[in-house]
C-alpha positions in Angstrom: 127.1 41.5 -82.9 129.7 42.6 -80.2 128.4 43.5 -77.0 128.1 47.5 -77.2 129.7 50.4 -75.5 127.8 52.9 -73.7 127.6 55.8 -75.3 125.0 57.9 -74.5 124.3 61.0 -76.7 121.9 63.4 -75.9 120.4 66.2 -77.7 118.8 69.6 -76.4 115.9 68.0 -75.8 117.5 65.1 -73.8 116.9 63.1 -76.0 119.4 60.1 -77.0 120.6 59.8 -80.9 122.6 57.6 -80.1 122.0 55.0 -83.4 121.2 51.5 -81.8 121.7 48.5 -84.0 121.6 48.5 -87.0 119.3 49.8 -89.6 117.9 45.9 -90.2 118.4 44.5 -87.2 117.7 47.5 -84.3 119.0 46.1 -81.4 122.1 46.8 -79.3 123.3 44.5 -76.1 125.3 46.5 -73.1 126.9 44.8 -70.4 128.3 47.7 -68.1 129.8 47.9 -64.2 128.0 51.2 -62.8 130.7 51.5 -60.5 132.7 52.4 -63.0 130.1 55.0 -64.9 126.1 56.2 -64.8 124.5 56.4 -67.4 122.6 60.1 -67.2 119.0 60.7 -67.4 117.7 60.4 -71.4 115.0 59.5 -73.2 114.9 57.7 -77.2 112.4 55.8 -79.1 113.3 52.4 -78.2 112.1 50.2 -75.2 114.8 49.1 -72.8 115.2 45.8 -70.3 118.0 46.4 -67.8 118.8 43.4 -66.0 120.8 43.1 -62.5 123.9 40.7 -62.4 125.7 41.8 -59.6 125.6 44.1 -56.9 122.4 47.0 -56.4 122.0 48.8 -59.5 119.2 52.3 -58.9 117.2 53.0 -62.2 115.5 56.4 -62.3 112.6 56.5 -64.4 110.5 59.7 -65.0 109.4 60.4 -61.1 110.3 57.2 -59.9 113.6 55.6 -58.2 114.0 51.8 -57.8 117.1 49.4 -57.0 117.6 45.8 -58.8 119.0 43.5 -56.5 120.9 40.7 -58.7 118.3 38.8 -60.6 115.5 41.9 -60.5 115.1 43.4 -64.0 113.1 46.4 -65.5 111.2 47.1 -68.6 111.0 50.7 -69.8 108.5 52.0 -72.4 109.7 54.0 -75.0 110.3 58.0 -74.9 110.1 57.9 -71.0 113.0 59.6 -69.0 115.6 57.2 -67.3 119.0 57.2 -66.1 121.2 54.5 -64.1 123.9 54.2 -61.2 125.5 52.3 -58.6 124.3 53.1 -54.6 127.5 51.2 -53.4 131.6 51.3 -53.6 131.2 47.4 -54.8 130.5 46.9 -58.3 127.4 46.8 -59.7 126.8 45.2 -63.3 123.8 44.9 -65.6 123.1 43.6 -69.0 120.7 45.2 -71.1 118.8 45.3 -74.8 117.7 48.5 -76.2 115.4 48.1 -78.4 113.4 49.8 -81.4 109.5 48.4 -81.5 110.0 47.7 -85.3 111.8 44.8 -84.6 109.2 43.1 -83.3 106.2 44.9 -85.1 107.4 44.9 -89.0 104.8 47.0 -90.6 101.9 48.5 -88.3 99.3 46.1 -90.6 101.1 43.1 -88.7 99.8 41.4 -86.0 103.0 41.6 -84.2 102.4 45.1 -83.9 98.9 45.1 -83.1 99.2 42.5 -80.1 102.7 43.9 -78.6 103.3 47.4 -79.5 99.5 49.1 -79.5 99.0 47.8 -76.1 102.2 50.0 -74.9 101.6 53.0 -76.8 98.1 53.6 -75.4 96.9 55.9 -72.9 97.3 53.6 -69.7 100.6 52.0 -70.6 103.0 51.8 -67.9 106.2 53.9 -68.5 107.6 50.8 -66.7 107.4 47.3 -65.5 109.6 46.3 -62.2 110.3 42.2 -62.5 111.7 39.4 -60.7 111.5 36.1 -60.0 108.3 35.9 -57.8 106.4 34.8 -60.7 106.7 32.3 -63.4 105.7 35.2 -66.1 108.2 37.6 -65.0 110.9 34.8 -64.5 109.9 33.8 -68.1 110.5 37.6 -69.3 113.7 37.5 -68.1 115.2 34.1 -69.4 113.8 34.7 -72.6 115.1 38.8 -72.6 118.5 36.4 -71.5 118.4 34.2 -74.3 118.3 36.7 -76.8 120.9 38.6 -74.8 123.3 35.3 -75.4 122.1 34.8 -78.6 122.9 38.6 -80.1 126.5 38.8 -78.2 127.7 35.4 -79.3 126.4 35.5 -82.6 125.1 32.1 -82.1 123.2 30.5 -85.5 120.9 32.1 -86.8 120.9 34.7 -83.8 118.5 37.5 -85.6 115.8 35.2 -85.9 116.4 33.5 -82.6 116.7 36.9 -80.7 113.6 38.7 -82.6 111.4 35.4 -81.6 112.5 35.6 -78.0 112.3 39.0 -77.3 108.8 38.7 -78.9 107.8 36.2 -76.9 109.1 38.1 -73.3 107.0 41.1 -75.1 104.0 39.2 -75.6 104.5 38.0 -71.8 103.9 41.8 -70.4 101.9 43.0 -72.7 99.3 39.8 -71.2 100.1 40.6 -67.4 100.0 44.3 -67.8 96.9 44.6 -65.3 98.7 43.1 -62.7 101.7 45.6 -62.8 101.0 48.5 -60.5 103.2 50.9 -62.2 101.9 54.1 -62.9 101.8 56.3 -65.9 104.1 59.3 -66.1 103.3 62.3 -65.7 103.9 64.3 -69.4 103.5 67.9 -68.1 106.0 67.1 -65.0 108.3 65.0 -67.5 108.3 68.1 -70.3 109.2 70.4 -67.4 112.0 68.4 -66.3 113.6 68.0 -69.9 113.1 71.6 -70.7 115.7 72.5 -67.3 118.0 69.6 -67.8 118.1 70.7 -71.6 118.5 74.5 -70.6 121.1 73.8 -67.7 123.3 71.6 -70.2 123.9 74.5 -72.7 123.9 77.1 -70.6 125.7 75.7 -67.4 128.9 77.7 -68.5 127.0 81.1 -67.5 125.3 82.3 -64.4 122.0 80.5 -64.1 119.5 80.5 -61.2 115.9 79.2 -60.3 114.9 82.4 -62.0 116.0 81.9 -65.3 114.3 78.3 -65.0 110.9 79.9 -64.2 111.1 82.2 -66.7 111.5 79.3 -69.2 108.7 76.8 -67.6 106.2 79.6 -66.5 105.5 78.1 -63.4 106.2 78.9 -59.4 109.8 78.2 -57.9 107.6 76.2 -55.3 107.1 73.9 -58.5 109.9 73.7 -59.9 112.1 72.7 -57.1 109.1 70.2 -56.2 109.5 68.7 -59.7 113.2 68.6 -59.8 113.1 67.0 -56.9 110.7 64.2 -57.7 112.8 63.5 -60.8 115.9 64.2 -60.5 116.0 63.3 -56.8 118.0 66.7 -56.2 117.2 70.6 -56.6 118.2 72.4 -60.0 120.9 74.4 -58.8 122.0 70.9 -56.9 122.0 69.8 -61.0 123.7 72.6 -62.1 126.9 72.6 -59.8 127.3 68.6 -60.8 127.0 69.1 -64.3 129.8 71.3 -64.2 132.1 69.6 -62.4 130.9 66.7 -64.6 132.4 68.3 -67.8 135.3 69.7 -65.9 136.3 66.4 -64.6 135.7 65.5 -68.4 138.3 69.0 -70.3 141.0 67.9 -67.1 141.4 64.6 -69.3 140.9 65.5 -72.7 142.0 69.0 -73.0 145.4 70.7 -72.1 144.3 73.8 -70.8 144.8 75.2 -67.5 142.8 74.3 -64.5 141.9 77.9 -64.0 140.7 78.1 -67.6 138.9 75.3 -67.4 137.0 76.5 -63.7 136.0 79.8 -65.9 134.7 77.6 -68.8 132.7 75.5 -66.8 131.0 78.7 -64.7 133.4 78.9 -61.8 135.2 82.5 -61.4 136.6 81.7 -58.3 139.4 79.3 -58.9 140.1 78.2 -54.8 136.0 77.8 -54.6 136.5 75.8 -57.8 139.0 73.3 -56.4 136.8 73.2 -52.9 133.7 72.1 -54.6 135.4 69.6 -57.0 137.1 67.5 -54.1 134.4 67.6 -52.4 132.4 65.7 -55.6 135.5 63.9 -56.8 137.5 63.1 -53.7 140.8 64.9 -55.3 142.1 68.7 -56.4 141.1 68.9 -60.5 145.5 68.8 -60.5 145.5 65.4 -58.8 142.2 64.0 -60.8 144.3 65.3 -64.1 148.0 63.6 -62.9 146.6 60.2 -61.9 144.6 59.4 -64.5 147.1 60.7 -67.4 149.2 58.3 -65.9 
């Protein structure tokens, strides 16, 4: 199996669909430079391990923010909300193995699924663990994460077996040191708040939105709402809002041939000279220049 591109694709519940693996073998291996893209916040089924090769790579999960230095790593349960990106101009690379519990449980009469996988979906599971080095147990998560890493992208001998086994066995690992993590348990009423606004702002950020229209939807205070976006997502909604836009109009400048005043209106801007203002401000260039230099 070739190393995979990152492809995130995300439902209306923010959600990822995105098909990892294979039906028989679900795994999929990433090796990405942040500098170069984020990854934006989702959730899926599968676990994840996100390991730091170079540079300072920052993982948001749920209402938590943390930065890998080279050689720090990250577990993340499954269905928790995550996104990554780079904090510096220098690049910052990871590798990673997404991963459906199946391939380690089988069938949920197995012991593989008993020992491993019941001890993350209960109650008190972490929705993460943070690892390094400090510790044989969490330096023996991450060669043995590594291992099957190598052993999937190569397509050494026999690499299915190989990688199952080791990924197992870094499973098996947390699962035992668990009570020594001190990562916390997310929040599911703050968590189905936040995917509820991301969700609504996504299909909807071509209109006039406000706070408003995100109460209305949640039910809750504006006092709330901005204190949960905030925890989160690290910025307010509206904050969100305005980057999501210029997000997808970055995104119609390259792949569509429309104007860039029709393409301002499309993504919520009537004001075409506020349009340009705001974009160079995110992107560092006028939506023309961004569209000339990187059709050339």
């Amino acid at each position: 199996m070739a190393i995979s591109v990152c492809d995130v694709h995300i439902n209306n519940n923010q959600k990822d669909t995105t098909i990892y693996g294979s039906a028989n073998f679900p795994v999929a291996c990433y090796e990405d430079n942040m500098q170069l893209m984020n990854v934006p916040l989702h959730w899926h089924d599968e676990y994840e391990y996100i390991y730091a090769t170079k540079g300072i790579v920052t993982v948001y999960v749920n209402t938590e923010q943390m930065e890998l230095n080279v050689g720090d790593s990250i577990f993340i349960n499954s269905e928790c909300l995550h996104g990554v990106k780079s904090v510096t101009s220098e690049d910052s690379t990871l590798r990673s193995l997404v991963i459906l519990p199946k391939l380690i449980s089988g069938s949920a009469d197995s012991i593989f699924f008993q020992r491993i996988v019941v001890p993350l979906e209960l109650g008190n599971a972490p929705s993460y663990i943070l690892l390094n080095n400090d510790s044989k147990w969490q330096k023996d998560i991450a060669d043995s994460m590594l291992t099957a890493w190598n052993s999937i992208t190569t397509e050494s001998y026999d690499f299915e077996n190989e990688a199952r086994y080791h990924i197992s066995k870094a499973m098996r690992i947390m699962v035992d040191h668990i009570s020594e993590t001190n990562c916390r348990k997310s929040n599911d009423i703050l968590l189905n708040r936040i995917k509820l606004s991301i969700a609504y702002i996504e299909n909807h950020f071509h209109e006039d939105i406000c706070n408003q229209d995100l109460l209305q939807l949640l039910d809750c205070s504006e006092s709330v709402l901005l204190r949960s976006f905030k925890q989160v997502v690290g910025i307010s909604p509206m904050q969100f809002l305005m980057n999501h836009r210029i997000q997808k109009a970055a995104e119609m400048l390259l792949t569509t041939k429309l104007k860039s005043c029709d393409i301002a209106v499309s993504c919520g801007f009537h004001d075409f000279s506020y349009f340009t203002k705001i974009f160079k401000r995110n992107v560092g260039v006028t939506p023309i220049e961004y569209r000339n230099s990187n059709t050339q």
